[in-house]
N, C-alpha and C positions, 0 to 999 in steps of 0.2 A: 504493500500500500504506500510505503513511502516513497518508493522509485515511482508509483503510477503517478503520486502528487507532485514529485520533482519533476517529470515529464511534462505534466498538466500545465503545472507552474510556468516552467520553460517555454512552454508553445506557449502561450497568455502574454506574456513578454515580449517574446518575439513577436508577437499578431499586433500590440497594440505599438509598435515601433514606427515613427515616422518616418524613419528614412535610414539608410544603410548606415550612418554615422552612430545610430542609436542602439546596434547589434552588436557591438565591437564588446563590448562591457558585462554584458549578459551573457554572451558565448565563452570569452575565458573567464565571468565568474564560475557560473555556475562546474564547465568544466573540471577547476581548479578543486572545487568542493565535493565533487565527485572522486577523481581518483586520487584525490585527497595529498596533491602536486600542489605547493603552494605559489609556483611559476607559470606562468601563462604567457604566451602572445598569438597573435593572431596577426596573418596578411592575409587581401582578400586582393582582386584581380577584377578594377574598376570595368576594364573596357576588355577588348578579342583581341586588342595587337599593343596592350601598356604591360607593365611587371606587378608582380603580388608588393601591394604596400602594406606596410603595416598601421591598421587601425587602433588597436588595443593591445594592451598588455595589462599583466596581475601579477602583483607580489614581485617586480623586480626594483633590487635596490640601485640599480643604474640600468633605468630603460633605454637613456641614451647610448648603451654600449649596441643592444640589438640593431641586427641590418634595416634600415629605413626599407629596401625597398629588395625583391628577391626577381629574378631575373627567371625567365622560360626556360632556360639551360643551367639554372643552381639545384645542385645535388641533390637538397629536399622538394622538390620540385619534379625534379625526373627520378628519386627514389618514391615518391608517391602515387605518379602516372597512371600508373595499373593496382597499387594497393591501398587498402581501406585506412592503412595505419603501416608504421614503422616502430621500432622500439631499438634503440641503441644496444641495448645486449645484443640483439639481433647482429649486430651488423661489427667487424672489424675493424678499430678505435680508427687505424689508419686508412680506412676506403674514405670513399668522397664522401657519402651518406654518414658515416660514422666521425669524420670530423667535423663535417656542416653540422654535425647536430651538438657537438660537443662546445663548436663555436655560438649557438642559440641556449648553452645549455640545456638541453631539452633530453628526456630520458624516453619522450612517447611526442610522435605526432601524427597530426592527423589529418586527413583528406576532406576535405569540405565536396563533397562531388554530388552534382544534379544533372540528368542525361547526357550523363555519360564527359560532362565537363569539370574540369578542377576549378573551382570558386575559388578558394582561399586554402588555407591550411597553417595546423594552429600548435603548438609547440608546449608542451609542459613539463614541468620540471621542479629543482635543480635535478643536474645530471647525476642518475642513483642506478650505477649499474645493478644491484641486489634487488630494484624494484622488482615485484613480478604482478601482471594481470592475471587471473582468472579467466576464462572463455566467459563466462555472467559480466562480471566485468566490463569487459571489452565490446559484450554485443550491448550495454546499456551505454559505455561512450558513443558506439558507432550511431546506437539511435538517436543522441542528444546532437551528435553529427551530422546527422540524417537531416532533424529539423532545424538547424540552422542554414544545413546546403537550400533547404526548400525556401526559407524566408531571405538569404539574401539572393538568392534566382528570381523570388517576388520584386524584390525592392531593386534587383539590379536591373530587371527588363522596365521595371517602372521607370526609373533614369533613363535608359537607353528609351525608353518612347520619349518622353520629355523632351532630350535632345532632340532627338527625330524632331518633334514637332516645334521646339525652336526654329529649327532647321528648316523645315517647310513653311512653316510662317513668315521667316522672312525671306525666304522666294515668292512665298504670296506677294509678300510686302514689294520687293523687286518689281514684281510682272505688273502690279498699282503702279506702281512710280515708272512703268515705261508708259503708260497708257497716260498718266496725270503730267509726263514731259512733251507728251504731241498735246495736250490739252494747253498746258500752261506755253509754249511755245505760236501755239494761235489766239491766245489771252495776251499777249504780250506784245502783238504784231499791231495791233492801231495805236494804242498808248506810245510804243515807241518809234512809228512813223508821226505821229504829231509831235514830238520832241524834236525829230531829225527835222522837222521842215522850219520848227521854231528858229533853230541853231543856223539851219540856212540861209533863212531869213533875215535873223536878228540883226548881221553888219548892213545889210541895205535899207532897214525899217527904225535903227536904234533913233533915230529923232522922230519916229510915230509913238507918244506916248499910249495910246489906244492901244497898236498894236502890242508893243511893251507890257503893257500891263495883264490885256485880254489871256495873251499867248504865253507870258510867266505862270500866272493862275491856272492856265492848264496842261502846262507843261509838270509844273510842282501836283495836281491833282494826278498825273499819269504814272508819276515817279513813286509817290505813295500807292495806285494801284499794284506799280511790278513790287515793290517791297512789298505791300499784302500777299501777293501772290508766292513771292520766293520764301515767304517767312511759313505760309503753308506747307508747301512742298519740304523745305528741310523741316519742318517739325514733324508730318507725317513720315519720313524718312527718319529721321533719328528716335522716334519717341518710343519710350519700353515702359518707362513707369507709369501705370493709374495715377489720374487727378482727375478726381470728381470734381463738376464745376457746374453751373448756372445753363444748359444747352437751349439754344432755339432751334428745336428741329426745321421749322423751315430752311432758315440762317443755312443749318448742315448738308439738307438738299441739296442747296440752290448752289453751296462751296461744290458740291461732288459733281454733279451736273455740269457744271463748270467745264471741268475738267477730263470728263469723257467726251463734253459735245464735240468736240474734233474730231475723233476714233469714231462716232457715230455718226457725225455728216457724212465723211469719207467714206461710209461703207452704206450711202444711202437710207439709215436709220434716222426718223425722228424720232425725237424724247417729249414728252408731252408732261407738265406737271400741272396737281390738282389739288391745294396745298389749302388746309384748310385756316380761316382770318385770324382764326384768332384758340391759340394754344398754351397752355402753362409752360413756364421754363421746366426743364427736368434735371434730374441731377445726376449727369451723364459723364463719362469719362469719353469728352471729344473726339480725342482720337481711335479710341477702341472701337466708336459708333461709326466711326466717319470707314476707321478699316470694314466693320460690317455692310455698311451702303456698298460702299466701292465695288466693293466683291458680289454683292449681288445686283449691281447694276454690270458688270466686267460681263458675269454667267449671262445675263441678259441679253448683251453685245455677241458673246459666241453663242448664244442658243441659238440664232439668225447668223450665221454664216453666209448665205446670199442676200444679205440688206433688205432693201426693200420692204420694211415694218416698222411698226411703233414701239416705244418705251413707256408705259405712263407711272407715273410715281406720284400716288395718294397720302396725304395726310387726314387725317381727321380726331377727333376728342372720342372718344367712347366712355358713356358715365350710366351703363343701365342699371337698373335698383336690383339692388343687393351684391351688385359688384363692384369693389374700388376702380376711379376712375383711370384711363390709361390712354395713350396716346397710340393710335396703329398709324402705321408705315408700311405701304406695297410696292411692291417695284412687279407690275406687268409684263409680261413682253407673249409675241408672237411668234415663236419659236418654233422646236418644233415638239417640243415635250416632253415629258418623261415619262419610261412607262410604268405601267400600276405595280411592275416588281419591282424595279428601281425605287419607288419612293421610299420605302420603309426600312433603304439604307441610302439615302440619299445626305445623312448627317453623320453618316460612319466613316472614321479615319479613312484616308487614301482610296476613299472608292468616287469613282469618276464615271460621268455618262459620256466628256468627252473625247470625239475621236479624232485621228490625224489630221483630220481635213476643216476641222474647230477655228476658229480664230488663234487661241493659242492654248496647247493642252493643259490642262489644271494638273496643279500638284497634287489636287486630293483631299487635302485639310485646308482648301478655303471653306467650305460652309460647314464643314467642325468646328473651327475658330470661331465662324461667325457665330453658331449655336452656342457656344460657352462664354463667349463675350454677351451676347446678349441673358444669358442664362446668369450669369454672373452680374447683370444687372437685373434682377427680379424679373425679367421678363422673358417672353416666349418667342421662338423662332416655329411657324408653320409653312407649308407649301401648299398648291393645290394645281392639277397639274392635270392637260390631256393630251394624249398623242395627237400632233397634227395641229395642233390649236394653243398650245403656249403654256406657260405657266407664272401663277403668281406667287409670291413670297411675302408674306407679311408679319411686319414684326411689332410685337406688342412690349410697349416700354410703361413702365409705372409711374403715376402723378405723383409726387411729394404733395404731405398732408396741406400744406400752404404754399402759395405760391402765387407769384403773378401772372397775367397772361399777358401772349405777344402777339402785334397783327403779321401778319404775314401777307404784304400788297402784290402775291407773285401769282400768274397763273399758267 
């Protein structure tokens, strides 16, 4: 009964661990108190192509003496390859395996292994050639072994997705910012032809005070445009941290729109907006919302791969009794749809409807991002979709309890 509750114990531990940092400690405790080794250390094996680091140790009076870091080709390493465990008596003081271990002071170590991979592996001790296991013993390390290989296998593929989706995010983020550089590149084209014409003009006009004045005033309004503009574009491009702030959904439309209508002239698409007067600010993280439009105004643009269709993007209030009030968002398009199997993994990591001949193929985790960013602001991401006829996307964001409302003069 006491080994079933150290086991119990163990896993409970391990299950309630947030992250790999927090198993280092629990594995060579508990170890240590088991085969009753008052020396412990543990390396684990972050990534498929780094070395075993060391996360934890126990009961050493100079941790700094152990190797920081154990290499694919060190002795304890390839003497564990294929075995569940090592034990120094085992092995001849002077082979590789029986010095490396004598260098970790370690008298038993042990295989951290999950299908068929070595995770880590954990060293106890001091070095006591007279120690001896029992077969009971050793099959009760090997299973406290067992469940630690499974919880950092959990926590390690959890990191490696993580990254992953770093990693695809900001190629999302990339493939926005090529579309938002043909946007802000024809935003930027009359502001900075009336500038040039000013500058050509100004030496043969400087004694027209009119002209002077008229053409200063709108040259200085143009220059503040392109700086509103660039000041967008690098902060959608560098921005990583949440900041909740005061949002006027229309205001965010009307920035993103902005910024595809080039991409969608050019391919013969109109964008139609239908933005309702008057909206509560919300308390939005800008640019998280603004990555969400983007992206489902982007899908919109390749869901029409032959142009020739509409865009429309609705706003409006929704406050029916007994619901708190919420702000919906649709981005329409005329595409060509999706089908009834597709939709009910149409939010699932790296699954994509589109194909080579798309506008530009998705990474996969644009509308997972989108779903957890908007999920992450109390709100809901839906679709509604048919083959041949388009599909809509609408997203429902929450009103804070108080708040003021904004007009919105766009249509």
């Amino acid at each position: 009964m006491d080994i079933i509750r150290l086991l119990g114990d163990f896993a409970e531990t391990l299950g309630s661990a947030r992250d790999v940092s927090c198993l280092g400690n629990p594995i060579v405790t508990t170890l240590s108190q088991h085969t009753r080794l008052p020396e412990a250390a543990l390396w684990i094996r972050a990534s498929a192509d780094g070395p075993y680091r060391l996360i934890a140790s126990h009961g050493h009076n100079a941790p700094s003496s152990l190797p920081s870091t154990l290499t694919v080709d060190h002795p304890l390493v390839i003497g564990l390859s294929a075995k569940p465990y090592v034990v120094h008596g085992g092995h001849d003081p002077a082979s590789s395996v029986g010095f490396a271990m004598t260098a970790v002071r370690a008298t038993l170590c042990l295989a951290l292994r999950n299908k068929g991979r070595l995770l880590g592996l954990c060293s106890l001790g001091p070095l006591n050639t007279d120690s001896h296991f029992d077969q009971a013993s050793i099959t009760i390390v090997e299973t406290i072994a067992c469940i630690a290989a499974n919880s950092l296998d959990h926590h390690l593929t959890q990191d490696d997705f993580r990254r992953s989706s770093t990693l695809m995010r900001r190629t999302d983020r990339l493939r926005s910012l090529e579309i938002m550089a043909g946007g802000f590149a024809h935003e930027i084209r009359n502001p900075l032809t009336s500038i040039k014409t000013f500058v050509q003009l100004a030496p043969q006009r400087q004694q027209d005070p009119v002209f002077i004045k008229e053409f200063s005033k709108l040259a200085i309004e143009d220059i503040h445009r392109i700086e509103r503009l660039l000041h967008e574009i690098l902060d959608y491009a560098s921005y990583m941290t949440p900041r909740p702030t005061e949002v006027d959904v229309n205001d965010l439309v009307a920035s993103c729109i902005g910024f595809i209508s080039s991409s969608a002239a050019h391919r013969g698409i109109q964008v139609q907006t239908h933005l309702s007067p008057q909206l509560p600010l919300l308390l939005l993280d800008r640019q998280q919302i603004k990555q969400v439009l983007l992206n489902l105004l982007l899908n919109a643009l390749d869901a029409m791969p032959n142009g020739n269709g509409i865009i429309r993007v609705h706003t409006r209030l929704l406050s029916e009794g007994g619901h708190p009030p919420r702000v919906q968002l649709d981005v329409e398009d005329e595409g060509c749809g999706i089908a009834p199997d597709h939709l009910e993994h149409i939010f699932d990591p790296f699954f994509s409807t589109k194909h080579s001949n798309s506008a530009s193929e998705g990474a996969g985790l644009g509308l997972t991002t989108a779903h957890q960013i908007v999920r992450e602001h109390g709100g809901t991401l839906t679709v509604e979709s048919r083959v041949g006829a388009g599909s809509t996307f609408s997203v429902h964001l929450p009103v804070p309890e108080t708040g003021p409302t904004v007009s919105a003069a766009r249509e």
